[in-house]
N, C-alpha and C positions, 0 to 999 in steps of 0.2 A: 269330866273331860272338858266341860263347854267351859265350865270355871275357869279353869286352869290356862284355856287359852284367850280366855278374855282379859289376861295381864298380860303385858309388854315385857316379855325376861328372855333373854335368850337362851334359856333351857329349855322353852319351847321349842325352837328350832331342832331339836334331837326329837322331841315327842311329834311335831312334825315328821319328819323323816319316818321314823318306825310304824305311826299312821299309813303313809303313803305304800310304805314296803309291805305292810298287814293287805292292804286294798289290792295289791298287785298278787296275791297270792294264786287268784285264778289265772290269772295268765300263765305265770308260770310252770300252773300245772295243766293247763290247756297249749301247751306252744304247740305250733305247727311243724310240719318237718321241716320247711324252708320257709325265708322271708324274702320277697319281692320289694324293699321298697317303693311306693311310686310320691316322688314327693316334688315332682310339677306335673303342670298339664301336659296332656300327650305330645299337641304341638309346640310344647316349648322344650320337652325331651328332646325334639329331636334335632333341634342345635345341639345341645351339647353330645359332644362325641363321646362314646363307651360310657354312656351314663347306662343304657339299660342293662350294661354290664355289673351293676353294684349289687352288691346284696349286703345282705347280714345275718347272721345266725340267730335263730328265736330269741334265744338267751339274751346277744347282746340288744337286739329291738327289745326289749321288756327292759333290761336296765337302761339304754340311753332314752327311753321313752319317761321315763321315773325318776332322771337327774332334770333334762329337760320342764316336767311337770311340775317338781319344787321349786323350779329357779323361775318356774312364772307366777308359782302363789307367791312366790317372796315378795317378786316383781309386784303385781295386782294390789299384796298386801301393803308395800311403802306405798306406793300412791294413794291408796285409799287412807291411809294415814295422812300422807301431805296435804290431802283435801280434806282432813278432818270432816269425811262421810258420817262415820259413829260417834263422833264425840269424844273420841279420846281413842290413846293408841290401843291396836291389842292386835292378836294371831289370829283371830276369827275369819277375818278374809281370805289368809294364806289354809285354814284348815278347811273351810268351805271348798276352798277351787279343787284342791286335790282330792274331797269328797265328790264333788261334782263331775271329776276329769276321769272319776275311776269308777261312774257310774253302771256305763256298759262295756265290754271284753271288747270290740271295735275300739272303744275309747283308748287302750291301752298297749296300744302299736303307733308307731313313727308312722304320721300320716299327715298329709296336707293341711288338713285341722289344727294339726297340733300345733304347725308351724306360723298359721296362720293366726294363733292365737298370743302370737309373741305380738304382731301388729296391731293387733285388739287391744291388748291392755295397754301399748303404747299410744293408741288413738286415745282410750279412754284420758290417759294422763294430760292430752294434749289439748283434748277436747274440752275438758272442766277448766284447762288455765283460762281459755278464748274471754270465760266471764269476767275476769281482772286486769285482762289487760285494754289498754288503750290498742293500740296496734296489733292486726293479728292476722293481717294478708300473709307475712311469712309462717305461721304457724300454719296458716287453709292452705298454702303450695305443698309445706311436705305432709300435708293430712292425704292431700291427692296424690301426692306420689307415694306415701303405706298403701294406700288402696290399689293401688297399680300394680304395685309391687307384689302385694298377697295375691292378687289374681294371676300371676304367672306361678302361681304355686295351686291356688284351687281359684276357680272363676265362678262359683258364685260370691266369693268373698266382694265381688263388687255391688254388692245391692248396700256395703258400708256406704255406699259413696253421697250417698243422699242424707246420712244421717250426718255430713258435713254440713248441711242447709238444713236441717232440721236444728242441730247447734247453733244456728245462728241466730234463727225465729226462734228459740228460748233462750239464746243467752242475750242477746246482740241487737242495738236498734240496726235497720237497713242500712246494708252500704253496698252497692253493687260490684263496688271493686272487691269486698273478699270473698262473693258466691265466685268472682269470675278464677279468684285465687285459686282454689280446691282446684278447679276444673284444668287448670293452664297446669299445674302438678302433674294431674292423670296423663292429661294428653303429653305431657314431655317425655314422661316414660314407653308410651305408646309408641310417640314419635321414634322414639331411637331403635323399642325392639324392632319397627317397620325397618328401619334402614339396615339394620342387621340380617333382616330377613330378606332382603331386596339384593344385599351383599352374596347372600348364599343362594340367590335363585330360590327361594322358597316362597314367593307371595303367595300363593297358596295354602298354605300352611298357616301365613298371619289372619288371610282373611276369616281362616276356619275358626280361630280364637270367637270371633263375634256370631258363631252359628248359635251355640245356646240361650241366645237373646232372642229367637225367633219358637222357643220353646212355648207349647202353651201349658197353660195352669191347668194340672190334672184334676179331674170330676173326678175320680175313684181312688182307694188308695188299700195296696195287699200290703195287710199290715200282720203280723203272728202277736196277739197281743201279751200271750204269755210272756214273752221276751222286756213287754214293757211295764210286768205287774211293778218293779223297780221304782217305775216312774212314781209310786203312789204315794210313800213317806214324803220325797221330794215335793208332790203339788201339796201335802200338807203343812210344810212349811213353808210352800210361798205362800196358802192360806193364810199361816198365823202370821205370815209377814206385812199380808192386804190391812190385819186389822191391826198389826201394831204401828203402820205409818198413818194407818187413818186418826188412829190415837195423838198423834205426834208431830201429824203433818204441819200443822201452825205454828209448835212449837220450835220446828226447826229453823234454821236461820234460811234466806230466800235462796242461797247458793247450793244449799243442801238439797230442796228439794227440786230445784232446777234438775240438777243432775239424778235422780232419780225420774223424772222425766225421760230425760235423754236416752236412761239405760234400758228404759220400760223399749223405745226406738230399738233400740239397738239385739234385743232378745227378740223383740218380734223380726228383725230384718233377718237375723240369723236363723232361725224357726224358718222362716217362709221360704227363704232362696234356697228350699231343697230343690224343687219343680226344674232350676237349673242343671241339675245331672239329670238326664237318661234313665239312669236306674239308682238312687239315690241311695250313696251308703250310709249304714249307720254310724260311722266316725263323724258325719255332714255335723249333728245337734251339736259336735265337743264345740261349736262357737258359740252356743247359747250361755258355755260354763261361766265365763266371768260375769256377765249382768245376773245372774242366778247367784253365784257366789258373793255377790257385793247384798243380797237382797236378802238373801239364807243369812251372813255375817250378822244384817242390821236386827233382824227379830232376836237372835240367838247375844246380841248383846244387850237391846232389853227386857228380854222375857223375864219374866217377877220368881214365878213359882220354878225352884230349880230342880225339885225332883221331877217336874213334866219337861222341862225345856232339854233334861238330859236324857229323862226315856225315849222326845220323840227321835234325837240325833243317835241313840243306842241303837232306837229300832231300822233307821237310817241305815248305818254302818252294818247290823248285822242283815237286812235284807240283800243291800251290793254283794255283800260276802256268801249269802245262800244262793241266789242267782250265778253268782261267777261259777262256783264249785257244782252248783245241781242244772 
């Protein structure tokens, strides 16, 4: 399997699909009797009029949840191509994300996450160019205006926003004009939902958007850890992945491993900013999936020995699949 997508042919793209559809099988047979979408924040629902009148039938949430999910491995996958992450083209990034996105049964419903992870891999794409370009104050406006934007759909999606300045101290000597770039982005989209809000008599409502900021960092945490035995083939290949960059790491060229840097940011921002919901669901991780899949991609293209590098992605795939069903 892992061979097979480590070449560039688009007959991969089929054996993608039918992956993705194989991994959706517990949903399927888990559907709930109704689906609620809720795909912004509360207070941003309630501008829009008869939104919380929408729904959708299980069925159709599990398929536009699984057209959705390939068309962001594709996404994920051409950029980590165009930045020549791996060393050459392959599928490996597009089959990792949708391994990764079809981790846990949360993961596999239209949810904030999901949508929010459409602005992630466009960060990512925008984020690596910053290293080559001379000029890049317009590329940091609309880095802050993704970030504004993803937070009117789920609001921790804002702890991205610092990895704007974290991009810049590894890519970037100092220029104070593009930290203030990102910043003058965010705030423009702020600005305007305020006056929309101001329109409708609702400041209230805007200011409540900035309550989850005043959340503190939980000391305890009720966790069922059965539910996360899943997790365990996963940390074993970012294990094998710690020691095949440490292998590698010199060898790579300085832009490659910048951006593993960055992505290392980028998986811990999305990890940590669960503490911002109340009661934190488990779709919150689907934003850890792309720096995980770029990271799973890179071991799984140069692992040596291929009957181990294909048992541990078998044992992978058939673990999600026992969990989903059992």
């Amino acid at each position: 399997m892992i061979n097979l997508f480590r070449k560039f042919t688009p007959a991969n793209l089929a054996f993608l699909i039918a992956i993705a559809v194989i991994l959706c099988i517990g949903a399927f047979i888990h559907l709930p009797r109704a689906f609620h979408p809720l795909l912004f924040e509360p207070s941003i629902s309630s501008l829009l009029d008869n939104f919380d009148d929408f729904t959708l039938t299980p069925k159709s949430n599990v398929i536009i949840t699984l057209v959705i999910t390939i068309g962001q491995a594709l996404f994920l996958n051409r950029i980590v191509d165009n930045h020549n992450l791996l060393g050459k083209p392959t599928f490996l990034p597009a089959l990792m994300y949708v391994t990764t996105a079809s981790l846990l049964l949360p993961f596999l419903a239209l949810t904030p996450t999901l949508i929010c992870n459409f602005f992630l891999i466009w960060m990512i794409d925008k984020l690596l160019k910053t290293y080559h370009r001379k000029e890049v104050k317009s590329t940091l406006f609309d880095l802050g205006m993704l970030v504004a934007v993803g937070t009117l759909f789920y609001f921790p999606f804002i702890v991205m926003f610092p990895l704007l300045w974290i991009a810049l101290i590894i890519f970037r000597p100092f220029d104070w004009r593009e930290w203030v770039a990102g910043l003058l982005g965010f705030v423009v989209i702020y600005f305007l939902l305020g006056i929309i809000y101001l329109w409708n008599d609702q400041l209230a409502a805007y200011y409540a958007i900035w309550k989850p900021l005043t959340h503190a960092f939980p000391t305890s945490f009720n966790i069922d850890l059965y539910d996360y035995w899943v997790l365990l083939p996963l940390a074993l290949v970012l294990i094998l992945f710690l020691n095949t960059l440490r292998e590698n790491f010199y060898k790579s060229i300085v832009h490659v491993r910048k951006s593993f840097q960055l992505l290392f940011f980028m998986f811990l921002f999305g990890a940590a900013s669960f503490y911002l919901k109340a009661d934190t669901p488990d779709f919150h991780f689907l934003l850890c999936a792309p720096p995980i899949s770029i990271y799973m991609a890179y071991y799984f293209n140069f692992a040596k020995l291929r009957w181990f590098y294909e048992g541990v992605y078998t044992i992978l795939l058939l673990t999600i699949l026992y969990f989903q069903l059992f």
